[in-house]
C-alpha positions as CSV (number, residue, x, y, z in Angstrom):
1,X,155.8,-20.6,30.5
2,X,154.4,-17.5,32.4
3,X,156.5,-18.2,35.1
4,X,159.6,-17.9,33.3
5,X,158.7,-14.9,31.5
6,X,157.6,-13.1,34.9
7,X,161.3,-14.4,36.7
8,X,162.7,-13.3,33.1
9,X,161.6,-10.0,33.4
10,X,162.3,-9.5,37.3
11,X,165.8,-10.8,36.5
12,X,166.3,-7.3,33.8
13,X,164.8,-5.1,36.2
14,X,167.0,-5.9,39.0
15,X,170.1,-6.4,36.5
16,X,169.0,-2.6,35.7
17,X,169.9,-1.4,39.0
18,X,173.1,-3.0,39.6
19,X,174.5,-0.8,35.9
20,X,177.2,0.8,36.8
21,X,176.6,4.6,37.4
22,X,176.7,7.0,34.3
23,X,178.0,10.3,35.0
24,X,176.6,13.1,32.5
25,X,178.6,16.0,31.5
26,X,175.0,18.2,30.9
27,X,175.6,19.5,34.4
28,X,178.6,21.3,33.9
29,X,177.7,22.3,30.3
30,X,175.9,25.7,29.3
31,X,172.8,24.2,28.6
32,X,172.0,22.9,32.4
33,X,172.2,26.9,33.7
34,X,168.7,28.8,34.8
35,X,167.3,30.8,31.7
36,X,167.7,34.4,32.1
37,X,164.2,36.4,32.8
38,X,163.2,39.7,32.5
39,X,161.7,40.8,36.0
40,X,157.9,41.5,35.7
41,X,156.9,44.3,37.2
42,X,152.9,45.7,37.2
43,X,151.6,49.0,38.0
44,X,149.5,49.8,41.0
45,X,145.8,49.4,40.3
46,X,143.7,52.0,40.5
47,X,141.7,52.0,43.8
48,X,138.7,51.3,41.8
49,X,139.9,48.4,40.7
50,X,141.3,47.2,44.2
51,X,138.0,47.7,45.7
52,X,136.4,45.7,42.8
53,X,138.9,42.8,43.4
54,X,138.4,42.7,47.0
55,X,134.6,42.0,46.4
56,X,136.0,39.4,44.2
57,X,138.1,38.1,47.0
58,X,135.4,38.2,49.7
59,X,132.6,36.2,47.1
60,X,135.4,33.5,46.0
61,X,135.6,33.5,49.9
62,X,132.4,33.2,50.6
63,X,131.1,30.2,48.2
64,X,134.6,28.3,49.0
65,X,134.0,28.4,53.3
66,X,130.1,28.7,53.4
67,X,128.9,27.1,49.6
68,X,126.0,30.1,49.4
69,X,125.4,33.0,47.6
70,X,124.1,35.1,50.2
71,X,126.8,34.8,52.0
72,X,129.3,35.3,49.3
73,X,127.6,38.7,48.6
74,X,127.8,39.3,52.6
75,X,131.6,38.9,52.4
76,X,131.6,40.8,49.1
77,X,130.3,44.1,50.6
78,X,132.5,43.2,53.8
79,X,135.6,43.3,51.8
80,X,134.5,45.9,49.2
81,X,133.8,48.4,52.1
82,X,136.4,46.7,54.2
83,X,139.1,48.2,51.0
84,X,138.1,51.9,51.7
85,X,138.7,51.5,55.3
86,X,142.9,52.7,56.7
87,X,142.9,50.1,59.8
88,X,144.4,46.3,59.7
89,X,141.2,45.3,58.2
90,X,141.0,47.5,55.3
91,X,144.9,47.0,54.7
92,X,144.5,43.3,54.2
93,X,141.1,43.7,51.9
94,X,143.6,46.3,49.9
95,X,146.4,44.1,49.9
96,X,144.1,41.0,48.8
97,X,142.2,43.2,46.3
98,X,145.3,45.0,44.9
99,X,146.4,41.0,44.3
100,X,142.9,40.0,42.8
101,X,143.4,42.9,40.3
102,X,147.0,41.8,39.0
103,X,145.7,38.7,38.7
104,X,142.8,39.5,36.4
105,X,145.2,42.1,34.6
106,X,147.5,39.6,33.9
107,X,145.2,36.7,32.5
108,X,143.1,39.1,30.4
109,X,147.1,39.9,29.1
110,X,147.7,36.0,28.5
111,X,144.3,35.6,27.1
112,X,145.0,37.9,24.5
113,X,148.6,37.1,23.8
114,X,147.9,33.5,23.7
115,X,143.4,33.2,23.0
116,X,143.5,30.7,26.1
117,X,139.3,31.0,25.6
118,X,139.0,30.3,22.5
119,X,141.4,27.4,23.0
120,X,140.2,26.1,25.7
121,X,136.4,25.9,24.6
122,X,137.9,24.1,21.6
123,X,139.5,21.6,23.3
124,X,136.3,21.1,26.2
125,X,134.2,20.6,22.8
126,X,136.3,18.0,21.8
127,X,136.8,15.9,24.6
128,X,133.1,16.1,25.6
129,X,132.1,15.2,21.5
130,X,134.8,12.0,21.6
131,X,133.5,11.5,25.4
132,X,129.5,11.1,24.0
133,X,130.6,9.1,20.8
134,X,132.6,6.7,23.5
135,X,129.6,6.4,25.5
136,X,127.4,5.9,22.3
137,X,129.9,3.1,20.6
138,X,129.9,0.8,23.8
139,X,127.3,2.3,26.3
140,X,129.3,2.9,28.8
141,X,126.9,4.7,31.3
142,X,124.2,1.9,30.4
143,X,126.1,-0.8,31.7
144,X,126.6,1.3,34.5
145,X,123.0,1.5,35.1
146,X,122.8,-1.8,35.0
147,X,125.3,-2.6,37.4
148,X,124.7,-0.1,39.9
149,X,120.3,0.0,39.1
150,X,120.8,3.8,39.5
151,X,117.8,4.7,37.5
152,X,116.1,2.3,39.4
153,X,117.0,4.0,42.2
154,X,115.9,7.4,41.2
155,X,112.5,6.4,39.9
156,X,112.0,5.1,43.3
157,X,113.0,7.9,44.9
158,X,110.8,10.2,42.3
159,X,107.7,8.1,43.1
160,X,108.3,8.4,47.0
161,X,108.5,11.9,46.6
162,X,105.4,12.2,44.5
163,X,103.4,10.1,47.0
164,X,104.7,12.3,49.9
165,X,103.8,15.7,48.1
166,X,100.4,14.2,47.1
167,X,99.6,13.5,50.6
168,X,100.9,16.9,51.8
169,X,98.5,18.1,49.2
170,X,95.5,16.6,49.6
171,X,96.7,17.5,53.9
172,X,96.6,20.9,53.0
173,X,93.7,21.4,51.0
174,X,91.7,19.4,53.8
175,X,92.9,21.9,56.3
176,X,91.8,25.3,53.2
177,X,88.4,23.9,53.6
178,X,88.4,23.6,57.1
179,X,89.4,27.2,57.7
180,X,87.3,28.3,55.3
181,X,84.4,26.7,56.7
């Protein structure tokens, strides 16, 4: 009976295919042209603000390449100064910074057209309530602590850890009495 129902239902998708082809008359209507748009146009930022987002640039930079902080705020006071500077450098930092700024400009403008925030923390505080009432109706991350034995594994790994910082202890006090003897 499965059979038939499977050869049934490859049978109406290839009999799809084979329809003859319809031709819509949407394309040549008024509906199918491009929207008009007004052309968006920003003013310059001040070079305040240009220096501010090329520091932006050069930490965004920095934790995406390296993943550390110190080296974000490296990059940060690279590009910052880099911004003040008139050679290739500092005209790429401006150009980068100058493009950081709009950007910011433009979703603070959204943000308060639209309250994306507000939305959007609404929305995260939803899906991670329904997310924890889904793991506490059928205990989801339980059985997968059982299949996987991942607390196992961590306790394991916390009780090796313990025993090696217990023995580095006990190392290191021997060798405080030593020098102090």
């Amino acid at each position: 009976m499965a059979r038939i129902l499977f050869l049934a239902a490859i049978l109406a998708l290839a009999s799809g295919f084979q329809a003859p082809a319809v031709t819509s008359k949407l394309g040549a209507s008024k509906l199918a042209q491009p929207a008009r748009a007004a052309i968006v146009t920003m003013e310059e930022p001040s070079s305040k603000a240009v220096t501010i987002g090329a520091a932006s640039v050069g930490g965004i930079i920095g934790v995406y390449l390296f993943h550390e902080l110190s080296t974000a705020v490296v990059l940060s006071c690279l590009f910052a100064y880099g911004s003040t500077l008139s050679n290739g450098f500092g005209e790429a930092t401006k150009t980068a910074g100058s493009a950081a700024s709009k950007v910011y400009g433009k979703t603070l403008e959204l943000n308060e057209q639209y309250d994306v925030l507000p939305k959007a923390k609404s929305a995260l505080d939803t899906v991670s309530t329904a997310a924890a009432n889904i793991d506490a109706n059928y205990g989801i991350t339980a059985k997968l602590d059982e299949q996987l034995k991942i607390s196992q594994a961590v306790d394991k790994a916390t009780s090796s850890i313990n025993e090696v910082k217990t023995s580095l202890t006990s190392k290191v006090d021997d060798l405080k009495k030593a020098a102090s003897e």
